[in-house]
C-alpha positions as CSV (number, residue, x, y, z in Angstrom):
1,X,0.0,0.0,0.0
2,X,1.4,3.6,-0.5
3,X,2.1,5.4,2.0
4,X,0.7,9.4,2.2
5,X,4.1,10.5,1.4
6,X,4.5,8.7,-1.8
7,X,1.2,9.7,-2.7
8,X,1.8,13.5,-1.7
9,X,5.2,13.0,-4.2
10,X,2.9,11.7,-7.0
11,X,0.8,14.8,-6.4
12,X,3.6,16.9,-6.6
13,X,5.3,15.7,-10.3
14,X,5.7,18.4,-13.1
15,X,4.0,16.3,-15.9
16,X,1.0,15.7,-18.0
17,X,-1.2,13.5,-15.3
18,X,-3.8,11.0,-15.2
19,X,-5.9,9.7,-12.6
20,X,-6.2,6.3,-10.9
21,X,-9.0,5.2,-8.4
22,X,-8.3,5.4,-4.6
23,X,-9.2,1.5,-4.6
24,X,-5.8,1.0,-6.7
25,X,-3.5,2.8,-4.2
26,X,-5.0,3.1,-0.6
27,X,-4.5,7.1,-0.8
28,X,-6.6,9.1,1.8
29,X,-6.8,11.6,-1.3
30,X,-10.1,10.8,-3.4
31,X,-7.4,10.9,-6.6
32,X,-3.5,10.4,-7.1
33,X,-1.9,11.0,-10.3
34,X,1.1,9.4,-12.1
35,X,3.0,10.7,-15.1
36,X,2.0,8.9,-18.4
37,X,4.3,6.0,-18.7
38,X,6.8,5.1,-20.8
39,X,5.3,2.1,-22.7
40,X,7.2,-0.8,-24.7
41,X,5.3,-3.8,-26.4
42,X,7.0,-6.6,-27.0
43,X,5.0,-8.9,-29.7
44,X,6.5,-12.5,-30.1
45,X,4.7,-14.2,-33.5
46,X,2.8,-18.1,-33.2
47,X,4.2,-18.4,-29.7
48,X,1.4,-20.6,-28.2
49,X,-0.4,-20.3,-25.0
50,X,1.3,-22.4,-23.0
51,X,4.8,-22.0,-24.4
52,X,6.0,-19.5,-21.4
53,X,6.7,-21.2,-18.0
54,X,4.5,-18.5,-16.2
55,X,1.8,-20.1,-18.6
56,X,2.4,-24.1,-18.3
57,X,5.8,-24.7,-20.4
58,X,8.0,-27.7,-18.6
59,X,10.6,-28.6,-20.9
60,X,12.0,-25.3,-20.9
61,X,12.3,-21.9,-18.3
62,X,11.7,-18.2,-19.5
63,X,12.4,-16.6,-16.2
64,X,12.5,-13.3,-17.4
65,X,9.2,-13.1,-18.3
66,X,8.2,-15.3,-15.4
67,X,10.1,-12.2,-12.8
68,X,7.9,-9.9,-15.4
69,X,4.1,-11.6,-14.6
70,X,5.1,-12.5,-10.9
71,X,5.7,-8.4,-10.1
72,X,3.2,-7.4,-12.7
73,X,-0.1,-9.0,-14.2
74,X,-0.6,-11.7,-15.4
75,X,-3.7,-11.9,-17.8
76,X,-5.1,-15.7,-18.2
77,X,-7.9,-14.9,-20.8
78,X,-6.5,-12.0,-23.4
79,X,-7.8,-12.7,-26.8
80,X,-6.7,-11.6,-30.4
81,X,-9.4,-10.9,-32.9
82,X,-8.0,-13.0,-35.4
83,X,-5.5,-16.3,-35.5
84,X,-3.1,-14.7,-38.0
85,X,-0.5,-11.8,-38.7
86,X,-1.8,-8.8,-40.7
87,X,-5.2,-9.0,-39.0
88,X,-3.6,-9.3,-35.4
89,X,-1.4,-6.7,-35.8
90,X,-3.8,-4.2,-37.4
91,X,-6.5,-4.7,-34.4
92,X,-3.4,-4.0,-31.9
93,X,-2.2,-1.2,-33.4
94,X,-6.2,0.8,-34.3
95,X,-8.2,-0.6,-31.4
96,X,-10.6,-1.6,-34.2
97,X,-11.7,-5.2,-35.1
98,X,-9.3,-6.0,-38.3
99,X,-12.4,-6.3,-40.4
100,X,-13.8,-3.0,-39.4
101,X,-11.0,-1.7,-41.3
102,X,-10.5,-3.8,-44.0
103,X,-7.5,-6.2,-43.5
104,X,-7.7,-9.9,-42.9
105,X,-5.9,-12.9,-43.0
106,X,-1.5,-12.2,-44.1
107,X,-0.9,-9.8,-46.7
108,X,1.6,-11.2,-49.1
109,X,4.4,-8.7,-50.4
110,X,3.0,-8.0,-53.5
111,X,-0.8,-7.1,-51.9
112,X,-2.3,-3.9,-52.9
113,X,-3.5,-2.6,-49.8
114,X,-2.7,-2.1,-46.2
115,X,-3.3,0.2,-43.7
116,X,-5.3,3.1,-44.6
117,X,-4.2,6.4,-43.6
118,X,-6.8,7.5,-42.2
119,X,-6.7,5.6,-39.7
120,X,-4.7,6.2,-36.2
121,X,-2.3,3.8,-35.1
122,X,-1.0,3.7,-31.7
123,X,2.5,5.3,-33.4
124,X,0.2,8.2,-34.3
125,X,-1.6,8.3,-30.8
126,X,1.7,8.3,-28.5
127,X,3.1,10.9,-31.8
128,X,0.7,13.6,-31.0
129,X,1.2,13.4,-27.3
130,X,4.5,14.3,-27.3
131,X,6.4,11.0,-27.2
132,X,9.2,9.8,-29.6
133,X,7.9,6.4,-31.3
134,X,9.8,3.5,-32.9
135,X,9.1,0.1,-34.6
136,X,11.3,-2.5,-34.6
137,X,10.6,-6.2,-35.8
138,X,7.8,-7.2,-38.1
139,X,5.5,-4.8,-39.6
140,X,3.0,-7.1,-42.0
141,X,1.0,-4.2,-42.4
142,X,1.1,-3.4,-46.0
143,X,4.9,-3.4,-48.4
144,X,4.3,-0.4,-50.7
145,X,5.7,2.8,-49.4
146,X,2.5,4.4,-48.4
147,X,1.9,1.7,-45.5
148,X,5.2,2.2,-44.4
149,X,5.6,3.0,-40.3
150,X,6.8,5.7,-41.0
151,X,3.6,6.9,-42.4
152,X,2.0,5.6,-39.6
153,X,3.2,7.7,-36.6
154,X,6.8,5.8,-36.4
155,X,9.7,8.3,-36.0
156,X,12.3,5.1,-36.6
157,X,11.7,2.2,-38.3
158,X,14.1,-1.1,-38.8
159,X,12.9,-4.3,-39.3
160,X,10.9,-6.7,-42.5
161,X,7.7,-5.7,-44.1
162,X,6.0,-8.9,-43.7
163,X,6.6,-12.8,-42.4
164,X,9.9,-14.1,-41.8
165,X,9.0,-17.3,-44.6
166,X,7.9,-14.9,-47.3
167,X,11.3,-15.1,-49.3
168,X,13.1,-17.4,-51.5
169,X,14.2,-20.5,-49.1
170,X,10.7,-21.6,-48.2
171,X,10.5,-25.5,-47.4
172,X,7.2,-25.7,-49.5
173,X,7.4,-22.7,-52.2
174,X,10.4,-21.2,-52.5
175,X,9.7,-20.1,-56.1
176,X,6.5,-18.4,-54.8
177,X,8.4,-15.9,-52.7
178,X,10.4,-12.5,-53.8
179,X,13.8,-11.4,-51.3
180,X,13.2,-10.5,-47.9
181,X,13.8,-7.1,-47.6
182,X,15.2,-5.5,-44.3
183,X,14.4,-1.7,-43.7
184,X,15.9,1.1,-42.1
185,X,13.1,3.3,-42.2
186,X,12.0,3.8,-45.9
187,X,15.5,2.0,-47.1
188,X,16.3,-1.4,-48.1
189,X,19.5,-2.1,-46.2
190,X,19.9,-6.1,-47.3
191,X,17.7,-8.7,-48.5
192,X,17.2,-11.9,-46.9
193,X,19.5,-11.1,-44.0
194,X,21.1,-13.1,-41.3
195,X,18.1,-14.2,-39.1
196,X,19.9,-15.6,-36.3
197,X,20.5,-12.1,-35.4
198,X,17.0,-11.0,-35.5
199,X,16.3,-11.2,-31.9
200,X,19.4,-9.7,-30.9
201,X,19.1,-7.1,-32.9
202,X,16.3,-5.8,-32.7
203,X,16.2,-5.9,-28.8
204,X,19.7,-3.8,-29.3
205,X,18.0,-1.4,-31.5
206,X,14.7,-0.7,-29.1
207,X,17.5,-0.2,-26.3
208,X,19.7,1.9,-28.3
209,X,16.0,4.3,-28.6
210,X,15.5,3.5,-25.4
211,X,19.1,5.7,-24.0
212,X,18.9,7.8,-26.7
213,X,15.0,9.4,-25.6
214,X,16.3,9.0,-21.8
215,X,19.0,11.5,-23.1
216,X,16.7,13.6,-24.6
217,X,14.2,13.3,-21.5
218,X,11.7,12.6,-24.1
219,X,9.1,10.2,-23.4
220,X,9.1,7.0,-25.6
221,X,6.8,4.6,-26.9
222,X,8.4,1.1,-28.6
223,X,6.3,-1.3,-30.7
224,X,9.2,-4.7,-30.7
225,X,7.7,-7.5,-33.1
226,X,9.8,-10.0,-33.0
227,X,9.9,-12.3,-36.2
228,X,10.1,-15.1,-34.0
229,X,8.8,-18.3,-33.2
230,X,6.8,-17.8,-36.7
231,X,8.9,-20.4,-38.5
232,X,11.8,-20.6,-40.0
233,X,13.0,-20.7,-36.6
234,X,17.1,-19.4,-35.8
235,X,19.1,-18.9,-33.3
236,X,22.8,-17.5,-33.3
237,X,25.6,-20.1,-32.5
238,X,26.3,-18.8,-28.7
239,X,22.8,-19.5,-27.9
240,X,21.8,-22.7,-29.7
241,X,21.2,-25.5,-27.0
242,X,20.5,-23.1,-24.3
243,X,17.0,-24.2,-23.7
244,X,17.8,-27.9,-23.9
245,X,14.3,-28.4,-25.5
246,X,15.5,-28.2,-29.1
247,X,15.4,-25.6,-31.6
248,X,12.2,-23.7,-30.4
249,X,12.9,-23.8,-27.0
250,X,15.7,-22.1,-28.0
251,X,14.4,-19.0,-30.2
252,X,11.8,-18.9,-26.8
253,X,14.6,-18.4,-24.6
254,X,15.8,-15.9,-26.8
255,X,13.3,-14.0,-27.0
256,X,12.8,-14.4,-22.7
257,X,17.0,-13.4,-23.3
258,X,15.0,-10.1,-24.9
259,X,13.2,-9.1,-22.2
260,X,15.6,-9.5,-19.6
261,X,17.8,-7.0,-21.8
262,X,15.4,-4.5,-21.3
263,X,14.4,-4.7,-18.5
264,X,17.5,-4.4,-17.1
265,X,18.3,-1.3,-18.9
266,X,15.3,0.2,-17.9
267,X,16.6,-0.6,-14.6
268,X,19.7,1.1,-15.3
269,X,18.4,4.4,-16.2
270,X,16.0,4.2,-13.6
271,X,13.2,4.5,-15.4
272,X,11.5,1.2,-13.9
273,X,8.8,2.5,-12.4
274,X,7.1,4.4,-14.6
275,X,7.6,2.0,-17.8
276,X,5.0,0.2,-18.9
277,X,6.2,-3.0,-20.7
278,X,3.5,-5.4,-22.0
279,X,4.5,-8.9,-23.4
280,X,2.1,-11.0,-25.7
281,X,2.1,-12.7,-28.7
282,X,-0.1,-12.2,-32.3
283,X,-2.1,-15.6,-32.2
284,X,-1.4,-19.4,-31.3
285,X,1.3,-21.8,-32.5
286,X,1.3,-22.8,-36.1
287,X,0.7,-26.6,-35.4
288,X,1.9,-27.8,-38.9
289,X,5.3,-27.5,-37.9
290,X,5.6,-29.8,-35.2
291,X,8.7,-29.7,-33.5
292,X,8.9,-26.2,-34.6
293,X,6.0,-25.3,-33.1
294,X,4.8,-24.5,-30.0
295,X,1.8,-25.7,-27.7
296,X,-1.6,-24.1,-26.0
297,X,-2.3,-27.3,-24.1
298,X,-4.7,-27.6,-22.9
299,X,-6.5,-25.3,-25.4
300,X,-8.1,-26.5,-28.6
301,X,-6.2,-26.1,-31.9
302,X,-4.1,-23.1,-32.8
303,X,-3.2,-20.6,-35.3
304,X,-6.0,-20.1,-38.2
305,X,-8.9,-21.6,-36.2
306,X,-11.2,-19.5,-33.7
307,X,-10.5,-22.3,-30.9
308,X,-9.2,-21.0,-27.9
309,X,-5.5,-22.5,-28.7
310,X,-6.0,-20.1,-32.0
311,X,-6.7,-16.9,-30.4
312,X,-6.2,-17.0,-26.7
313,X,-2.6,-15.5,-26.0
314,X,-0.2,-14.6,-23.2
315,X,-0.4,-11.5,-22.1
316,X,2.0,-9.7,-19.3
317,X,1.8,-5.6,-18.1
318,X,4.5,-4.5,-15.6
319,X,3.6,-1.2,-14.3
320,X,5.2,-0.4,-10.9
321,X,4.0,2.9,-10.6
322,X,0.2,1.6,-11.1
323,X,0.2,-1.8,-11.7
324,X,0.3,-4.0,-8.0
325,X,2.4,-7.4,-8.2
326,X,1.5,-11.0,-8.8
327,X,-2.2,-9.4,-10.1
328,X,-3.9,-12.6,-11.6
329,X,-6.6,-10.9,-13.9
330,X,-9.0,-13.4,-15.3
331,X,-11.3,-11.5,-17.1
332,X,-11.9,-11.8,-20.7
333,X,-10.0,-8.6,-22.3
334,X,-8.7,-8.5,-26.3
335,X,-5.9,-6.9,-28.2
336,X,-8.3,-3.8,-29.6
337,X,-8.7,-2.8,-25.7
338,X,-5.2,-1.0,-25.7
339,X,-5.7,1.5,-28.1
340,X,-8.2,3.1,-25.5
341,X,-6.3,2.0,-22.6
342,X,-3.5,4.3,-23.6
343,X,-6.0,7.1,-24.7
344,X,-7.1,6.9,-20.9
345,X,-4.0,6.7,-19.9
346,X,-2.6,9.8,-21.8
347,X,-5.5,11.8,-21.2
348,X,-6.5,11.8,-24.6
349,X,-9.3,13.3,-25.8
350,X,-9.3,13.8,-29.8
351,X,-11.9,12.1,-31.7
352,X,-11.5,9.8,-34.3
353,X,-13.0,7.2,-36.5
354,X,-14.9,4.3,-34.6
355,X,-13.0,1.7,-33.3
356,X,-14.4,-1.3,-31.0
357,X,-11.6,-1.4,-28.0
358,X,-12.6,-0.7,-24.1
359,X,-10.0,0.6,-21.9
360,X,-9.0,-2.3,-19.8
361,X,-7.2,0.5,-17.3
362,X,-9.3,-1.0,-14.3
363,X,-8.3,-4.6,-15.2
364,X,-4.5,-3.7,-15.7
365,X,-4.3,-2.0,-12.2
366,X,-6.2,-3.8,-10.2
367,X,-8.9,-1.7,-9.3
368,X,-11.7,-3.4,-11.0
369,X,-12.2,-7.2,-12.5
370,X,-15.6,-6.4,-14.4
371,X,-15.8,-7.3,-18.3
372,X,-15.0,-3.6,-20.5
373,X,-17.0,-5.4,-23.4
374,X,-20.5,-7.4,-23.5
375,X,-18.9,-10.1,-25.7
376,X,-15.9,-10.3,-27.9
377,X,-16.3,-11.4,-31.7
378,X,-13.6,-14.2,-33.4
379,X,-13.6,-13.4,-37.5
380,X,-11.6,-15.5,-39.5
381,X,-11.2,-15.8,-43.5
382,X,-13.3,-14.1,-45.7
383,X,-15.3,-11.8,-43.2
384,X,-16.7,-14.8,-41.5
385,X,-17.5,-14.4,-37.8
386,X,-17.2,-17.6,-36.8
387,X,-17.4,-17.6,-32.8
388,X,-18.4,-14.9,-30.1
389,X,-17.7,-15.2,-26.4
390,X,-19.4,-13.8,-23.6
391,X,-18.6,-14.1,-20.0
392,X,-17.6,-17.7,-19.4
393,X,-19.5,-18.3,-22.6
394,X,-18.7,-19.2,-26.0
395,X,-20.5,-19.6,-28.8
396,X,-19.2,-20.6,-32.4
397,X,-21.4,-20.9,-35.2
398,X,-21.4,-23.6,-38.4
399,X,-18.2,-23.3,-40.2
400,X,-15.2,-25.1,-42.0
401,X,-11.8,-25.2,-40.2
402,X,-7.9,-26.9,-40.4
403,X,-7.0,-29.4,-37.8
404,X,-3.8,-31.6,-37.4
405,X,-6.1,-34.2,-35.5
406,X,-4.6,-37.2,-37.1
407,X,-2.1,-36.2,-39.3
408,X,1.4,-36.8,-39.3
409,X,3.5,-33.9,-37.9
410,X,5.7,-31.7,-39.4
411,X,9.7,-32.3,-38.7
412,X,12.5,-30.1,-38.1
413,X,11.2,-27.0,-40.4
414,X,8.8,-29.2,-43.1
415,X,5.0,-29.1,-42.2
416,X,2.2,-31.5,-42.3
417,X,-0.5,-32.0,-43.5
418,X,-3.5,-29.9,-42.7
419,X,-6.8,-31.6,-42.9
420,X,-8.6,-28.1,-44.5
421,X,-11.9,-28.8,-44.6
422,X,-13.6,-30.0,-41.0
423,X,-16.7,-28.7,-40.9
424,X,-17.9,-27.1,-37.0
425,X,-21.1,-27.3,-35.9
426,X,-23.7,-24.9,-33.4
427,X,-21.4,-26.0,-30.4
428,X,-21.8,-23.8,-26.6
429,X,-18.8,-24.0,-24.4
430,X,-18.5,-23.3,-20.7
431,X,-15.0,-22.2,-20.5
432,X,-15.0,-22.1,-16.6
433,X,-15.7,-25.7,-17.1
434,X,-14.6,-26.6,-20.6
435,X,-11.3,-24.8,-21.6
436,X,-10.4,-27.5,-24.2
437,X,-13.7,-26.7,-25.8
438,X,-14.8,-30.6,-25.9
439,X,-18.4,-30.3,-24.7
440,X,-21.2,-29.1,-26.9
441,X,-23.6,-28.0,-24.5
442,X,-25.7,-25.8,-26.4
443,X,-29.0,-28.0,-26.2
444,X,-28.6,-27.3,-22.7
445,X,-28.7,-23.8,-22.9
446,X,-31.2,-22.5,-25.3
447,X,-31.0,-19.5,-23.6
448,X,-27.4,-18.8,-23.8
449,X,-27.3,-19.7,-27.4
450,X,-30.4,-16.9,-28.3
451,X,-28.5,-14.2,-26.5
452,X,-25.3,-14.9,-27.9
453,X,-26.7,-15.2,-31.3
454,X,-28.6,-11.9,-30.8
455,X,-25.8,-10.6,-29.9
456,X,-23.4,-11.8,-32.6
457,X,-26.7,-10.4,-35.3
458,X,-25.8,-6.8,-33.3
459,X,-22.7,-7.3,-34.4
460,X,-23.1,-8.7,-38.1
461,X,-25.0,-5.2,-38.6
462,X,-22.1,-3.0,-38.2
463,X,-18.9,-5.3,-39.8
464,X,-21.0,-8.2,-41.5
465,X,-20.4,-11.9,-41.8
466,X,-19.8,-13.8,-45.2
467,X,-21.5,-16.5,-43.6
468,X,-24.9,-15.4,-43.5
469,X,-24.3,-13.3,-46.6
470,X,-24.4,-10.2,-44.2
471,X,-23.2,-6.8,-45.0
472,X,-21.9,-4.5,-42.5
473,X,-23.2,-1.2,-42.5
474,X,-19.5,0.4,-40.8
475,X,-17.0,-1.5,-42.8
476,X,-13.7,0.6,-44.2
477,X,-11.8,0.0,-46.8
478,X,-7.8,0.0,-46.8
479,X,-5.2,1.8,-48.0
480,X,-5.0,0.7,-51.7
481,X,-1.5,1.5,-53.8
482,X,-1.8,5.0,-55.6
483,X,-4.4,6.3,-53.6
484,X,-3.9,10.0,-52.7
């Protein structure tokens, strides 16, 4: 609990302020403010649910991230809105369900659109408060110059355009794929570079921003996407066998190896406290791969399918300053909820296009545990919404999905065999009872099913659903090449 002098010190700081409850803090004042945090998201790509050892991993330790949820929070049902990369990353970065604003599934590197610019990104939002911004990593949303980061509210910008298997040494297609292209803001600076230097490089690079705005006592937002575990897996020579848990337990530990970099810098410069650094990852392991993939045991599935092991993520907030430790939040909360958090947090107050996000602010500190959002809405494909959960609650309507349910695995960097075309019927879950999603109980609760369907019809009114031939009033379209 803080004491009355801390909180009198809090009152006291020269900043830009916002205000957290008197349940988060114990002050006798009715308010205590905090400067706006330094933030720093850390995205890993396909690592699985339980591929963390804070989240059920066994064969291998990430006990940097582990020190990060035990004196932070720990978030046991965060969601994306979609099981893949372009679509993930676009509803992080707007607040808006990836749909709402016209991106889907991967963009390949020859794709015509992206990321319109009309839309604000969370670059954009930190930009105009007075923060310096940076992007390292994966981008994936949109190649062409005009989707660029930084057009998109990104003072510096290094890292690939798109997926780290979109190039010409693809086990499957290599013929399919153009170079790999590695940017230093609007520059190509090498083509299919040296990946087992991906991790360490761009951790070096969001520390190097890091110093540099600490110098300039500016504050700084960083948006770190690592490439990795998204196959084709690497890992430089000192650090191969490190995990001993093979090749992806490995590029894991890397990545953990990541976070304890900066975190210890931010230690350093002593800007702990008031640093917010978030960890999570873009959607579920990509199951093909076997061995080179990870696990969301004991969820179902993974990446491309609306099952729990497709969209339901790790998801870690260290906060000193506001965020108590060892918080266990369990309520459902989803990637579009941060755009808002942040506006909250800043203070924020320009209006801009609709987006669909909550701020989770409450959740993150502590001082609340209801639901921001009535129900949270999976689309996968072609516009198709094809599950919506609510509460403890989910729903998921008729549709075709991929399992590896009897296939043989992939091996060592060559996938299996997806069988494409399983068709899901009406099926109720009670995830409080049923995380593996095995029991179709929606006979049982006729109820539960109207709601939820009412619910998901709401929502097929403002973005659609392809299948029920439903068009969405509030769709936007992308940013298409040679648009003005």
């Amino acid at each position: 609990m803080l004491t009355m002098q801390t909180c009198s010190s809090l009152l006291n700081k020269k900043a830009i302020f916002i205000y957290l409850f008197l349940s988060l803090t114990g002050c006798s004042e009715k308010t205590f403010r905090i400067a706006p945090p330094n933030v720093i998201i850390v995205l890993a790509d396909d690592l699985g649910y339980a591929d963390l050892s804070s989240y059920g991993a066994t064969n291998y330790r990430t006990p940097n991230l582990d020190k990060l949820a035990s004196k932070g929070a720990r978030f046991t049902n965060f969601y994306v809105n979609q099981p893949v990369c372009t679509a993930s990353r676009a509803a992080l970065l707007t607040g808006s369900y990836s749909n709402r604003i016209g991106l889907n599934g991967a963009l390949g590197p020859n794709s015509p659109i992206g990321i319109h610019e009309n839309e604000t990104t969370l670059g954009e939002l930190f930009q105009r408060n007075g923060y310096r911004t940076a992007h390292y990593g994966k981008w994936h949303l949109g190649n062409f110059p005009q989707f660029h980061p930084s057009k998109h509210g990104f003072d510096d910008y290094y890292g690939i355009p798109y997926s780290n298997d979109m190039w010409p040494f693809h086990p499957e297609n290599p013929e399919a794929w153009p170079d790999l292209p590695l940017y230093e803001n609007d520059t190509i600076v090498g083509y299919n570079t040296d990946q087992t230097r991906f991790t360490a490089e761009f951790t070096e690079r969001s520390i190097n921003f890091i110093e540099e705005s600490v110098r300039n006592n500016e504050p700084f937002f960083v948006y770190l996407a690592h490439p990795m575990p998204h196959v084709p897996l690497f890992i430089s020579e000192e650090k191969e066998g490190t995990s001993g848990a093979g090749l992806y337990g490995d590029v894991v530990r890397d990545i953990d190896w990541s976070i304890g970099a900066i975190a210890t810098k931010l230690e350093s410069l002593g800007i702990t406290e008031n640093t917010l650094l978030i960890f999570l990852s873009d959607n579920g392991p990509w199951l093909s791969y076997g061995n080179h993939a990870g696990s969301a045991l004991p969820l179902r599935e993974g990446k491309h399918t609306v099952f729990e092991g497709g969209v339901r993520v790790p998801f870690i907030a260290h906060w000193p300053a506001a965020i108590p430790s060892g918080l266990e939040a369990h309520t459902p909360a989803m990637t579009i909820d941060l755009f808002p958090t942040f506006k909250e947090i800043l203070n924020d107050h320009e209006v801009g296009l609709p987006i669909d996000g909550e701020s989770i602010l409450k959740l993150l500190t502590g001082a609340d545990t209801n639901a921001v959002q009535q129900a949270y809405y999976f689309y996968f494909r072609n516009n198709e919404l094809q599950a919506v959960r609510s509460q403890n609650w989910k729903l998921h309507f008729p549709h075709s999905y991929r399992t590896m349910d009897g296939q043989a695995p992939g091996l060592d960097g060559i996938p299996g065999r997806y069988n494409d075309d399983v068709a899901s019927e009406l099926a109720l879950y009670d995830l409080s009872d049923d995380v593996a999603e095995q029991f179709n109980i929606a006979d049982e609760y006729p109820e539960v099913v109207l709601r939820l369907s009412e619910l998901a019809n709401l929502k097929r009114e403002q973005l659609g659903d392809s299948l029920t031939d439903t068009m969405g009033s509030e769709n936007r379209e992308p940013g298409r090449i040679n648009e003005n």
